[in-house]
MISEMI-617690 format. One record per residue (C-alpha): z, x, y; residue in one letter. Coordinates in steps of 0.02 Angstrom, whole numbers, plus 50000, padded with zeros to 5 digits. Each point is the difference from the previous one (the first is absolute). Layout:
BEGIN
ZXYa ...
END
This chain:
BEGIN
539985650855293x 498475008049975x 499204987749865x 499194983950055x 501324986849905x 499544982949975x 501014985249914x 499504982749926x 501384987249968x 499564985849917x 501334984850003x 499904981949921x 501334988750009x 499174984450002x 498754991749852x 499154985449987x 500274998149813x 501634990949959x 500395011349852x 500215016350110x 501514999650082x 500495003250183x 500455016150022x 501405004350159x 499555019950013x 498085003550016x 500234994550212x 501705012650028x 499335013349880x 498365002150109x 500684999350187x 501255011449927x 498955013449902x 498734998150149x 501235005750106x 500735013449934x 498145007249927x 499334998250184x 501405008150093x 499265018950046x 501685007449980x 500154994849810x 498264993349942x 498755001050102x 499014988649926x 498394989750036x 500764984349932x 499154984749967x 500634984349917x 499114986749918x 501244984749973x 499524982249895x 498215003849984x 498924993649879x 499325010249843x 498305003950066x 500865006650189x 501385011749902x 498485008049887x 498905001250159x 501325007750099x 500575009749855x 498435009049974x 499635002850168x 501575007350013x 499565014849885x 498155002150033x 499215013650121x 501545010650013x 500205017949989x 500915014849889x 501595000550154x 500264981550004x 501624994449907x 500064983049957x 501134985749951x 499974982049925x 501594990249995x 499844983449904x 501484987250008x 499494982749902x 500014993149828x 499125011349854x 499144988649864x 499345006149802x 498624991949941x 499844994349803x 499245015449995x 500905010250079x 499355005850149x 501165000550133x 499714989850169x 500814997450193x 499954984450057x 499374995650152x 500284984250108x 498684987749924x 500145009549823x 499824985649867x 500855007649824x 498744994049902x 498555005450097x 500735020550010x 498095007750031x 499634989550111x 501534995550107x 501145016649973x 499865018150036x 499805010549825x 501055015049985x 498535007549943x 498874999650173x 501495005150083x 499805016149873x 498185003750026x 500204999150195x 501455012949987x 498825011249893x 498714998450094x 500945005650166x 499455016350073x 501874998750071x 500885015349980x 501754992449923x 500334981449964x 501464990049961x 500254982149949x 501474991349999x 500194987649899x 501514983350045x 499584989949873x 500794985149922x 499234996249824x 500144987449856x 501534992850054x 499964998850180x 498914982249975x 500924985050018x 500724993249836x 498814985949896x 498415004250076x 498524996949891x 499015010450094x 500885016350021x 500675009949832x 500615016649946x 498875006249856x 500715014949942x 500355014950060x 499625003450176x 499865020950003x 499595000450184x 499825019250008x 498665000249831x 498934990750117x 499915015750127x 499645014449882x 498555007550060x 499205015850044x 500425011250162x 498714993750143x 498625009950033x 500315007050185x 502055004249994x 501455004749917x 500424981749919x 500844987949979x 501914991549989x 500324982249940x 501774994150016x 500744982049954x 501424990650018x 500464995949849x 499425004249816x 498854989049885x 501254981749969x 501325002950143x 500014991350155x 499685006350191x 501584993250047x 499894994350202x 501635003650028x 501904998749938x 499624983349950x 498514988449948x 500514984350104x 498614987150077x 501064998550152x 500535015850033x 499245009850169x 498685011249994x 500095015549988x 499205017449923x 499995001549813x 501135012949923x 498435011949955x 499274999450162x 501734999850079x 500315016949932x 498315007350032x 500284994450181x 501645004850012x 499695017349931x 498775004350092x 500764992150181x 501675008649989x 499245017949897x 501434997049844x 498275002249906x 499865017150067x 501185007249852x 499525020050013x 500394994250204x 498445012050046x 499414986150128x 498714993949896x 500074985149865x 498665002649857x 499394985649886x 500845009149845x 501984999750124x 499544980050058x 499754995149817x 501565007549941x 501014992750162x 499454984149960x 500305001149810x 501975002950024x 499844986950138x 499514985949920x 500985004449832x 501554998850108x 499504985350089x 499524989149834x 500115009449820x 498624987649945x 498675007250077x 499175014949973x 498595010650111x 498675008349920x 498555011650039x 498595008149941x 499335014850098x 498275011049993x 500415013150170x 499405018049995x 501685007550125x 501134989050116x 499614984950099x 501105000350158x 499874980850033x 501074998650159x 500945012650116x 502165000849987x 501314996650141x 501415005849875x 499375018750021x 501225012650025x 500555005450178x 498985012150065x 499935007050167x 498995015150072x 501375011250085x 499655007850169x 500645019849974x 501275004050076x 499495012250217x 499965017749971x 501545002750073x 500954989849891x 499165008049847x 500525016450061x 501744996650032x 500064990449827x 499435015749928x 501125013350113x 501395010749939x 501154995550097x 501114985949926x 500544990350132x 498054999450047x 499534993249841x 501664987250063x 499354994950145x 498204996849915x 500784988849888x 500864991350140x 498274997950096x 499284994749826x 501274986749992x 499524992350179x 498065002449943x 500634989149845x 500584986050100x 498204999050109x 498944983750000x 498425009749957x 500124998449798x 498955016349989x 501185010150102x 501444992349908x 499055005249841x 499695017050039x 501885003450039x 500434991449848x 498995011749889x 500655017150112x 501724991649958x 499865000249821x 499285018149986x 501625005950101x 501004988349893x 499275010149844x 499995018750062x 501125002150137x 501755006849994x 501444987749925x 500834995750185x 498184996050075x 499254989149856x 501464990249999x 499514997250182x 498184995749949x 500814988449855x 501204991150133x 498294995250101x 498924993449879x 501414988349931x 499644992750163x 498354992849930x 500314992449863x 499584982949967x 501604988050049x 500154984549953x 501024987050058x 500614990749906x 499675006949825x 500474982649921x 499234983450019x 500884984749909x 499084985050035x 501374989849906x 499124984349903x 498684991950050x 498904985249925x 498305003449901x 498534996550089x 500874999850151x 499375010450187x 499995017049954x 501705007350082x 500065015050108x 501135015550075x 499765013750101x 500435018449974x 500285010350135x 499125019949997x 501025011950101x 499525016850055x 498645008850107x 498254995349972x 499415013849862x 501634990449915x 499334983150018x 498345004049930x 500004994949828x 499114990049875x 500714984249918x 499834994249840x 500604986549888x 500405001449833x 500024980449949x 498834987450003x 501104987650062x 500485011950166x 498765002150140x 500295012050146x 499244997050189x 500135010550158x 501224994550127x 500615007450185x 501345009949948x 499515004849808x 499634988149885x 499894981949920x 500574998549826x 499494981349925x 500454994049832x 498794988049918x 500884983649901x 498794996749845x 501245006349857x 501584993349967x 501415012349961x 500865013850066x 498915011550075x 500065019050043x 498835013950065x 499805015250132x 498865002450162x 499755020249981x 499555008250160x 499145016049999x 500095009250173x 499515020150014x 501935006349962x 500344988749859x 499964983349948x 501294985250004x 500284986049885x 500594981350091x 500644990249851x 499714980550011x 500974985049888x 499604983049999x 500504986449865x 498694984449999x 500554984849961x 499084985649892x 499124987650140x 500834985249983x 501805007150037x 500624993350166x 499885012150141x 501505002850120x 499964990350176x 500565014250086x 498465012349945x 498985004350147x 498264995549993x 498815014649972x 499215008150126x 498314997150088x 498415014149940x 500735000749823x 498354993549923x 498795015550081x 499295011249866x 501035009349917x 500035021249987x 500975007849853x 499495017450076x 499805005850186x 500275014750138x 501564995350099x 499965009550155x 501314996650141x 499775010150150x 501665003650136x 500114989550146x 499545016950122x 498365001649897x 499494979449980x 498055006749978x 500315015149876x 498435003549901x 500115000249825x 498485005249883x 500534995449849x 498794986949916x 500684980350027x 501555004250136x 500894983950050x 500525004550188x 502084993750022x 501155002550115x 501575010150006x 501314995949867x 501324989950065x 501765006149925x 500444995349816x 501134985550033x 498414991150062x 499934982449924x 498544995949873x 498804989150088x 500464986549853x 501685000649957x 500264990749834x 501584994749927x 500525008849826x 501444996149865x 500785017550041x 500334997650174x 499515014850109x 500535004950175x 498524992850139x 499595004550155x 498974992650133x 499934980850021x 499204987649873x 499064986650033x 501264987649976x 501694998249966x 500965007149861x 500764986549874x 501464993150020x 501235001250147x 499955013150133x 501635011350016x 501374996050137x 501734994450003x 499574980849943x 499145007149840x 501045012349952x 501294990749931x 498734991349865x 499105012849957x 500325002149825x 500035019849935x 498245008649931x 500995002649846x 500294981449967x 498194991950057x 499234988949868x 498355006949967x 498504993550070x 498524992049891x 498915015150039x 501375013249940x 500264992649851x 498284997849935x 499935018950037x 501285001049905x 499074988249860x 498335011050026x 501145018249962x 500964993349878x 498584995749889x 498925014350027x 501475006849903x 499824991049840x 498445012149918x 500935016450032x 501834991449906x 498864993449885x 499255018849958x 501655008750001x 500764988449882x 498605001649882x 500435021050010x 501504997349968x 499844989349841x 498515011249953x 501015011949987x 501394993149916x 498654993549864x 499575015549978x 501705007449966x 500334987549876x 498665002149895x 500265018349997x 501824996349948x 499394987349854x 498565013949940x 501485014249996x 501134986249906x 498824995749883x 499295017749943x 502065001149979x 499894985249895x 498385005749884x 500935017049985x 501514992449911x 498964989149875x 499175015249945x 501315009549961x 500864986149896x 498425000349909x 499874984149874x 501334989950036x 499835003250192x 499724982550103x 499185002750156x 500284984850074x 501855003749995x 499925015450107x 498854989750118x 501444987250005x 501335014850012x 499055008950140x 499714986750096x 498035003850005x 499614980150060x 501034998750159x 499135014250119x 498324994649897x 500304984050065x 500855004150181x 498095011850024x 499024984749950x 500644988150110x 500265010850160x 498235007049955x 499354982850033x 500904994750163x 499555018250068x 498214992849961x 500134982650075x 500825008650143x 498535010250026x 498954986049999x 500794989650143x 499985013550113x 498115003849971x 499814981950019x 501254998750173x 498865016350071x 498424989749965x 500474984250039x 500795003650176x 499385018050042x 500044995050178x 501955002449994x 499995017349946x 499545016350091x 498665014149928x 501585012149948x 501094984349913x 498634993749906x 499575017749929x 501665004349938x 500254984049933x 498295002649911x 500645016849929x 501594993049944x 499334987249920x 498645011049904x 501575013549967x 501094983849925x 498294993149892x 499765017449922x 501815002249939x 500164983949947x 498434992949917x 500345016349872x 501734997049968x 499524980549954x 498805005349879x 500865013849918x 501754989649989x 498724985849912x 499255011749867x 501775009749976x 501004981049972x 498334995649892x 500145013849911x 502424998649980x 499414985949928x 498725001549870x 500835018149946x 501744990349973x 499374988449860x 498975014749923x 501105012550001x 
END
């Protein structure tokens, strides 16, 4: 990058006043934004943190940090620590000797933090803001209070700076939510990032931020990545931002790029038998093509590739079918194209399997990238890793897409977590060694053929392999799973329960007939209940529906009824014809399966809030628009078969 780029982060975690409470984030979020901002391949950063410091060092090193720059520099400020609001309402960050009633004096204002922004000659800056405010202090302080409304993003309204384009504020959470740390809000849990700073990391380190995937993330793509991020990972917090930017900020370079290579052309001669007359010419080019295909120069490969597809598209039907038959040959293979990981315990090691990419090179050449949160991708000899992490219970389900230069692939990947305290198997096998290295959602998986060990690939981030073994090769951590699946390779230790031979044999009891084991059936317990919101919805349709039918039936029966008593005239009784009709009973029959419909409804909003974790993206959204289809037939019907029996039975004793 061009630009000189320069980053602050600013992390407190410990405070001498009793009423601030210990936060477990600040020290993960700043090795791990540090990292990730300094590395040149994503950031490129000039990062410098400032970690427990007391108020005058943070507004020393603050200012400092903005003064004498120039109109290229970009820069950033990261804060992670508590936010306090005066009785006034000013809006301070604590630092590690901050003393709430002493806020001038002993905090950093909101407001100098402002002034040195505006003041900048910085061409772009951007502040992040991890806050925790209000009621992130520990519980019956007397010196630490929520007054009000904290509107963290009022306090950063200000004009563009004088020497650049502006300016970009984003927080972690609006004006009375919490910065949650985490999935939970435990003393003793371990450290780790918060989920705001979490997603910024994670974003940027794997490129899922990247969403137009044109290789660069820009503030305005990072914001909205980590909006759906941290909605998904906890409803009750919401990110916010204000923003003041004359065109885009690119903030950090992407790995999740497409695949682009710069073909070599194809020699003259080739071109000129490509382009002959003669048919079986134009043959043998493709032929030659086809071996140029299969080279360990990615740039030769690419250039036959593209003289492949021009033949596929204008050549005669017998010779792009040829030219069609090659480039199947380098399209991204996967093996296998299924993970199950079977059940494993929350907050367990994450677990791990391999998948296997077949093909010559230009066919292993492809870009990976996870669709989940929970799922995590790595590079491995032969393809890939794919790891599942264990921090929500349920059954869960996503895809690994690979993108490659013919195509892309999709490896699907299952996994159903189970609550912590459930008793693990005996015969599990530990998990393996490495499994707590940084993860990457997104990389450039490159495996070259065992004749070509050193093949160059130019292609940004290539992770150097070597050749695929075949797809039967075992999964460096072969995990057991409650469908069982055929293994091969050996494990590291042996399988449960008696090994064949003649002296077993006799014993062994049939598949058919094997009691199942605690881990099935609390899979079984986990499915089964994630099952109870969607029978909940399509009952309610159902007697939605039937309410609604009724009440149409009791409106035509009564209009029936009105029209008899008028033409009696005088001496008509309308109640009689109700009676005779038999207005009441589908009145009645409406009413009452109007308002189970209803309560129906309302369980299975509740069962999707209360234990979301059990239910995938797809079930929960038709069992959202269910639920909304059931609520608008029924909620009508009630209140129409209310007025219509209201009004049976006022018109009967006037009429």
């Amino acid at each position: 990058m061009t630009e000189s780029r320069h980053a602050l982060i600013i992390a407190n975690d410990r405070y001498d006043d009793q009423g601030l409470k210990k936060l477990r984030a600040p020290a993960q979020d700043a090795a791990a934004l540090a990292e990730v901002l300094h590395d040149p391949e994503i950031g490129d950063f000039e990062v410098d943190v400032v970690r427990n410091e007391p108020a005058h060092v943070m507004r020393r090193r603050i200012q400092g940090f903005f003064t004498d720059r120039r109109r290229g520099d970009i820069m950033l400020l990261h804060f992670s620590c508590h936010g306090i609001k005066s009785e006034s309402g000013e809006l301070y960050f604590a630092a590690s000797d901050t003393d709430p009633r002493l806020l001038d004096a002993t905090a950093v204002p909101a407001q100098f933090v402002r002034q040195c922004m505006t003041r900048t000659r910085a061409g772009s800056t951007v502040l992040f803001l991890d806050c925790c405010y209000g009621g992130a202090f520990s519980r019956g302080s007397a010196s630490v209070r929520a007054s009000g409304e904290v509107n963290v993003l009022e306090s950063f309204e200000a004009e563009t700076s004088p020497g650049g384009r502006g300016w970009a504020v984003i927080t972690a959470s609006n004006s009375m939510e919490y910065a949650f740390e985490g999935p939970d809000l435990a003393e003793n849990s371990a450290p780790r990032p918060s989920v705001f700073t979490h997603a910024v990391v994670q974003g940027l380190e794997s490129g899922e931020a990247d969403l137009d995937e044109d290789g660069k993330i820009s503030c305005d793509e990072l914001y909205e990545y980590v909006f759906d991020h941290v909605r998904e990972q906890n409803p009750n917090q919401t990110p916010s931002r204000t923003m003041e930017m004359q065109g885009d900020l690119h903030l950090a370079h992407s790995r999740r790029g497409r695949i682009k290579i710069a073909g070599i052309p194809s020699p003259p001669y080739l071109l000129d038998a490509i382009n002959s007359e003669n048919p079986l010419t134009r043959q043998g080019a493709v032929q030659e093509l086809r071996s140029r295909l299969r080279d360990d120069s990615l740039p030769i490969a690419e250039g036959a590739r593209q003289d492949l597809e021009e033949i596929a598209r204008n050549d005669i039907r017998q010779i792009a079918d040829q030219a069609v038959g090659a480039l199947r040959e380098i399209r991204v293979a996967p093996s296998p194209e299924h993970l199950d990981f079977g059940s494993v315990p929350e907050g367990s090691a994450p677990r791990r399997q391999s998948v296997t990419l077949g093909g010559p090179p230009l066919a292993r050449h492809c870009v990976a990238q996870s669709k989940e949160s929970w799922l995590r991708v790595e590079p491995s000899t032969t393809g890939l890793n794919i790891r599942v992490e264990t921090f929500t219970q349920g059954p869960l389900a996503g895809d690994v897409v690979l993108k490659g230069v013919a195509g892309e692939a999709v490896v699907h990947v299952e996994v159903v977590v189970e609550p912590a305290h459930e008793p693990e198997t005996t015969s599990e096998p530990p998990a393996p060694e490495g499994t707590a290295s940084p993860p990457t959602e997104t990389l450039v998986v490159h495996t070259p053929p065992p004749e070509a060990p050193a093949a160059t690939d130019p292609s940004p981030s290539p992770v150097p392999a070597q050749s695929p073994p075949p797809a039967t090769a075992p999964s460096p951590s072969p995990l057991p799973s409650p469908t069982p699946a055929p293994t091969s390779g050996p494990t590291s230790g042996p399988a449960p329960g008696p090994a064949p031979g003649p002296s077993s044999a006799p014993s062994s009891a049939p598949s058919s007939t094997k009691a199942p084991t605690g881990r099935e059936e609390q899979t079984s317990r986990v499915a089964s209940t994630s099952r109870r919101a969607p029978a909940f919805a399509t009952v309610a349709i159902v007697l939605a529906v039937t309410s609604v039918v009724g009440f149409v039936e009791a409106a035509a029966r009564a209009v029936d009824a009105i029209d008899r008593r008028a033409d009696e005239g005088q001496g008509g009784d309308l109640k009689t014809h109700i009676s005779d009709l038999g207005v009441l009973t589908p009145l009645i029959w409406s009413l009452v399966t109007a308002a189970v419909a209803l309560v129906l409804v309302a369980l299975a909003r509740h069962d999707l809030r209360e234990r979301r974790d059990h239910y995938t993206k797809s079930a929960s959204n038709v069992t959202w628009a269910l639920t909304t289809l059931a609520k608008s037939l029924a909620l009508p019907a009630l209140l129409l078969a209310v007025l219509t029996g209201l009004a049976c039975l006022v018109g009967q004793e006037l009429w």
